[in-house]
C-alpha positions as CSV (number, residue, x, y, z in Angstrom):
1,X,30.3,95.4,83.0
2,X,32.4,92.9,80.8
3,X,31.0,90.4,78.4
4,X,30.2,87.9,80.7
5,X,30.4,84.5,77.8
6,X,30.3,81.7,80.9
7,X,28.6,81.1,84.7
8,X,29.8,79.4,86.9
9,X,27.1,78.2,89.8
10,X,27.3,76.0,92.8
11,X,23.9,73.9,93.2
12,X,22.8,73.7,96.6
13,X,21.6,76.7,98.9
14,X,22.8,78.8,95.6
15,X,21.4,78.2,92.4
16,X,18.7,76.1,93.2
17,X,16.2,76.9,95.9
18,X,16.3,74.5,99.8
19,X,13.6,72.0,97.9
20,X,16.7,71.5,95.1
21,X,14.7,72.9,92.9
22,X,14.6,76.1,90.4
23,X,12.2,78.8,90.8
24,X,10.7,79.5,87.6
25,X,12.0,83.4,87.6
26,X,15.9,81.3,87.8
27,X,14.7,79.5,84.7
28,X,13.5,82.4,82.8
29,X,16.1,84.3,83.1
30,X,18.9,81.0,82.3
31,X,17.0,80.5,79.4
32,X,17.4,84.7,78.4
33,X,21.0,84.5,79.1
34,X,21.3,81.0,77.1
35,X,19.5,83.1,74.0
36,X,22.4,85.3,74.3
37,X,25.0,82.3,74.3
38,X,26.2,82.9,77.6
39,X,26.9,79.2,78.6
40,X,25.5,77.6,82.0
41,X,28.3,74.8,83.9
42,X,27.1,74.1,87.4
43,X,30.2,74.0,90.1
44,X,28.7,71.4,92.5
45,X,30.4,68.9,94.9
46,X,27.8,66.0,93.7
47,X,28.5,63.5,90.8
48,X,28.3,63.5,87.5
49,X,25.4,61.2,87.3
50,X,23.3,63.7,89.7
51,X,23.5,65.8,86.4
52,X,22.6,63.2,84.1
53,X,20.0,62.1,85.6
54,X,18.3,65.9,85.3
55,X,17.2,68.5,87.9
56,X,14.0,70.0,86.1
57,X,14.2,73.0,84.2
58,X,18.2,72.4,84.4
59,X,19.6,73.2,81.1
60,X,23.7,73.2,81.1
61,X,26.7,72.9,78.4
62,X,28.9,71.2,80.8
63,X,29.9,70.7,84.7
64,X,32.3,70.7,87.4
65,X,31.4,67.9,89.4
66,X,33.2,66.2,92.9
67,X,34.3,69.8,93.8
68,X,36.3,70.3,90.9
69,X,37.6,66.3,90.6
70,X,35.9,66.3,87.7
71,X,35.2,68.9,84.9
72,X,32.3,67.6,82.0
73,X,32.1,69.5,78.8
74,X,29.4,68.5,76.3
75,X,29.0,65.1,78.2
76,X,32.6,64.0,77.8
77,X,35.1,64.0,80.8
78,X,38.0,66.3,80.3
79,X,39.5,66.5,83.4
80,X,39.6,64.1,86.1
81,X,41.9,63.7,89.2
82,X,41.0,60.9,91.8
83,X,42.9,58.9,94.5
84,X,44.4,55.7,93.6
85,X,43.3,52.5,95.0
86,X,46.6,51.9,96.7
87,X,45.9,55.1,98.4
88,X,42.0,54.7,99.0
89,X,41.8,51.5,100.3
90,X,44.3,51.8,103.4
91,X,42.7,55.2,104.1
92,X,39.5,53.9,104.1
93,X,40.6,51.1,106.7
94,X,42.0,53.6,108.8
95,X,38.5,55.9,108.7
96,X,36.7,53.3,109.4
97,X,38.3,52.5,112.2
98,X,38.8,55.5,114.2
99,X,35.6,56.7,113.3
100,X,33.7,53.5,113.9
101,X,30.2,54.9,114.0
102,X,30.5,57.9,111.6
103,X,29.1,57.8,108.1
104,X,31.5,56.9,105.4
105,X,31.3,56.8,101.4
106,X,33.4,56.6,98.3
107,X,32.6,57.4,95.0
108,X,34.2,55.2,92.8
109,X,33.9,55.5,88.9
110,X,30.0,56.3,89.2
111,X,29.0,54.6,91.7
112,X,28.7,55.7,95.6
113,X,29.9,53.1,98.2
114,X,28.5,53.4,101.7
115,X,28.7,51.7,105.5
116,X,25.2,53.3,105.7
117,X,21.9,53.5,104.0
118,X,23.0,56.5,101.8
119,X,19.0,57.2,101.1
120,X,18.7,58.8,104.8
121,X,21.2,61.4,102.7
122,X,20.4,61.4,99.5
123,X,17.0,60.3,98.8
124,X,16.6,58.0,96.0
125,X,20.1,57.4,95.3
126,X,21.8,54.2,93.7
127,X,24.4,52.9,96.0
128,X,26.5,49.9,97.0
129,X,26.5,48.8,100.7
130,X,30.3,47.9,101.6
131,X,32.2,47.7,104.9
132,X,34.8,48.9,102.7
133,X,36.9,45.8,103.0
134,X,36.6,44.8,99.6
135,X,36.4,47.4,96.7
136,X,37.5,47.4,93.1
137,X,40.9,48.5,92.5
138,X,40.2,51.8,90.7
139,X,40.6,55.5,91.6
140,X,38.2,57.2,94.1
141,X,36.9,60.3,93.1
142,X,35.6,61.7,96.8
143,X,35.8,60.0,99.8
144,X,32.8,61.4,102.5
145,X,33.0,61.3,106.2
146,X,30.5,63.1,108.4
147,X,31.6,65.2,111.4
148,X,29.8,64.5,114.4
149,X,31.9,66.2,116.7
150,X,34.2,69.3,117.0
151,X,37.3,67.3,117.0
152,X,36.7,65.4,113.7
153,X,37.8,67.4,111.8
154,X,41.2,67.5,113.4
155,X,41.1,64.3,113.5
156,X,40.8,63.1,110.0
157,X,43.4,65.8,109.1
158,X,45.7,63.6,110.7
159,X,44.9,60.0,109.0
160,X,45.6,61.5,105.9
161,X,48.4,60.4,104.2
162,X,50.5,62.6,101.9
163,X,49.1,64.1,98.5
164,X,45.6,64.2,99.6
165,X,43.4,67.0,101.1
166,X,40.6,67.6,102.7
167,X,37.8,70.5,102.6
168,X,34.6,70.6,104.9
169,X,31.1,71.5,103.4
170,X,28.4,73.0,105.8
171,X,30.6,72.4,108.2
172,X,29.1,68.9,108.7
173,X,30.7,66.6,105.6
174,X,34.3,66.3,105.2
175,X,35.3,65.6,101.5
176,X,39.4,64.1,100.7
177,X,40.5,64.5,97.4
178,X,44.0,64.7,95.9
179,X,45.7,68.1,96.7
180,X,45.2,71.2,93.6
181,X,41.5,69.8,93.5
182,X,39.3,72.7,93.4
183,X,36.5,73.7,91.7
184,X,38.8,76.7,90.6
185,X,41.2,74.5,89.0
186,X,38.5,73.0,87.6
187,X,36.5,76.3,85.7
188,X,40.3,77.1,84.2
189,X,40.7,74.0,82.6
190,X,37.2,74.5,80.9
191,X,37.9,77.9,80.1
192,X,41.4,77.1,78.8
193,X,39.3,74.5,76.7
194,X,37.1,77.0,75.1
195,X,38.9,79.4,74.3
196,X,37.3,82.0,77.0
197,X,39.0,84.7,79.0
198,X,38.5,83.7,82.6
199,X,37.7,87.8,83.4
200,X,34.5,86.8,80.5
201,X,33.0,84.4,83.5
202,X,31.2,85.1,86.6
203,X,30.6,82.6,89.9
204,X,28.0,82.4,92.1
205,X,28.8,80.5,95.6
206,X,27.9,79.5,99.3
207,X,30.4,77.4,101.1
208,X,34.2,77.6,101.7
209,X,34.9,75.4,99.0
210,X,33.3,77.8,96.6
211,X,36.0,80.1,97.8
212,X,38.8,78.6,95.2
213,X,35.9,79.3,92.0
214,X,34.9,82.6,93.0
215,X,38.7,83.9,93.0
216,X,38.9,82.1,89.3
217,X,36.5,83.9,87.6
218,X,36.1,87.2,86.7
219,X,33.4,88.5,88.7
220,X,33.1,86.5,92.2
221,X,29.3,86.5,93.7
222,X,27.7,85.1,96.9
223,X,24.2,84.6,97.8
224,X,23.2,86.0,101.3
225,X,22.9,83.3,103.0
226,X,26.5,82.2,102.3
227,X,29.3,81.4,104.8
228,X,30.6,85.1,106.0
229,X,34.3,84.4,105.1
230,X,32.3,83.7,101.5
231,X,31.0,86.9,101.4
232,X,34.2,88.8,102.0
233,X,35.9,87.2,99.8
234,X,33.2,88.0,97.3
235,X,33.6,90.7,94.5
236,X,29.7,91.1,95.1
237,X,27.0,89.4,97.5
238,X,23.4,89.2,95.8
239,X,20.0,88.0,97.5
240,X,19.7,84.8,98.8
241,X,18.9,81.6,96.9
242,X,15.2,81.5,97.9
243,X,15.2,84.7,96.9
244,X,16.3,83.8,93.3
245,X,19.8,85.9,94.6
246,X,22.2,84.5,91.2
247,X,19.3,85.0,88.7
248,X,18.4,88.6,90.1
249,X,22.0,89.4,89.7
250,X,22.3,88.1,86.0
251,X,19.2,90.2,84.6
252,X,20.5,93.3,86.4
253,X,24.0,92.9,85.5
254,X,24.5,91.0,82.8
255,X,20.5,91.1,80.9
256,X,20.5,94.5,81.4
């Protein structure tokens, strides 16, 4: 195979085992690619300050976080695309209330905004309760809205106002961004940056919007327990994440 010089990972149910954690095989052989300077930038849909604040035995050069809304390289920003408040605000107003009881949240500059306790979610996490009625006036990186019900999705398609988008993660959380988002986009942009061939990357990925990153790079790889259209889509499909599926496929493919 190729030089692989960068990977490119989704987090959750692919890199890092259902406890969010990484096996220690995963980390042995991260730190045996890392020796080789092959770089490690998770693709994730979470927020920077997940990152930041360390997943244990994590070691990275730089991230594409909010499904590609924002791209980190050596702990500076470099690209970043969110929704103005103009935008967010009415949207929000309009979620709310057709969608009364669903769960709703905004990430807003680094912090998460939420009309419910965001801990039931995300344990542990810093967050604002709002009813969304008053909010600073800056861009929103990622607005969240559960789907309870086969219609939502549907539904939410059609409150959105031109220049946004929306993409559905384990089919259970709708995320809106502003359209070209995409992890994808995102991985370019850092490649572009360093000066790296995008056919010298591979991806590892689980959900749809994996879909956009695994076309970018140069080799495309699900973990088995992917979505199925992920898998076709796929240049390869390797073992599952509790099966250490990304890291087996690195130190046969790229360790050697």
């Amino acid at each position: 195979m190729d030089r692989i010089r960068l990977i490119f990972s989704d987090l959750d149910r692919t890199l890092l085992r259902d406890n969010k954690t990484l096996s220690p095989f995963t980390r042995e052989i991260l730190a045996r690619c890392r020796t080789r300077g092959i770089r490690l930038f998770p693709a994730t849909a979470r927020p920077p300050r997940t990152l930041a604040a360390g997943i244990d035995g994590l070691v990275w050069d730089g991230a594409i976080c909010h499904n590609g809304g924002v791209a980190v390289l050596e702990g500076q920003i470099i690209w970043e695309q969110g929704i103005p408040p103009e935008t967010a605000a009415p949207l929000l107003q309009a979620l709310t209330g057709r969608f009364p009881r669903h769960r709703v949240s905004a990430e807003m500059a680094g912090t998460l905004y939420a009309n419910f306790d965001a801990g039931l979610l995300w344990p542990g996490i810093p967050y604002t309760p709002t009813d969304f009625t008053r909010l600073p006036p800056l861009p929103c990186e990622k607005l969240l809205v559960e789907l309870r019900a086969p219609g939502d999705e549907a539904a939410l398609r059609a409150l959105l106002p031109e220049g946004l988008q929306l993409t559905v993660a384990e089919g259970t959380l709708a995320m809106i961004q502003p359209q070209g988002v995409e992890k994808g986009r995102a991985a370019l942009a850092l490649c572009a940056r360093l000066g790296v061939d995008p056919q010298e990357t591979v991806a590892f990925g689980d959900d749809l919007n994996d879909l956009p990153l695994l076309a970018a790079c140069g080799v495309g790889v699900a973990v088995e327990n992917a979505l199925p259209p992920v898998k076709a889509a796929a240049d390869a499909v390797c073992p599952s994440n509790e099966a250490d599926g990304p890291a087996q496929w690195l130190a046969e493919h790229v360790l050697g």
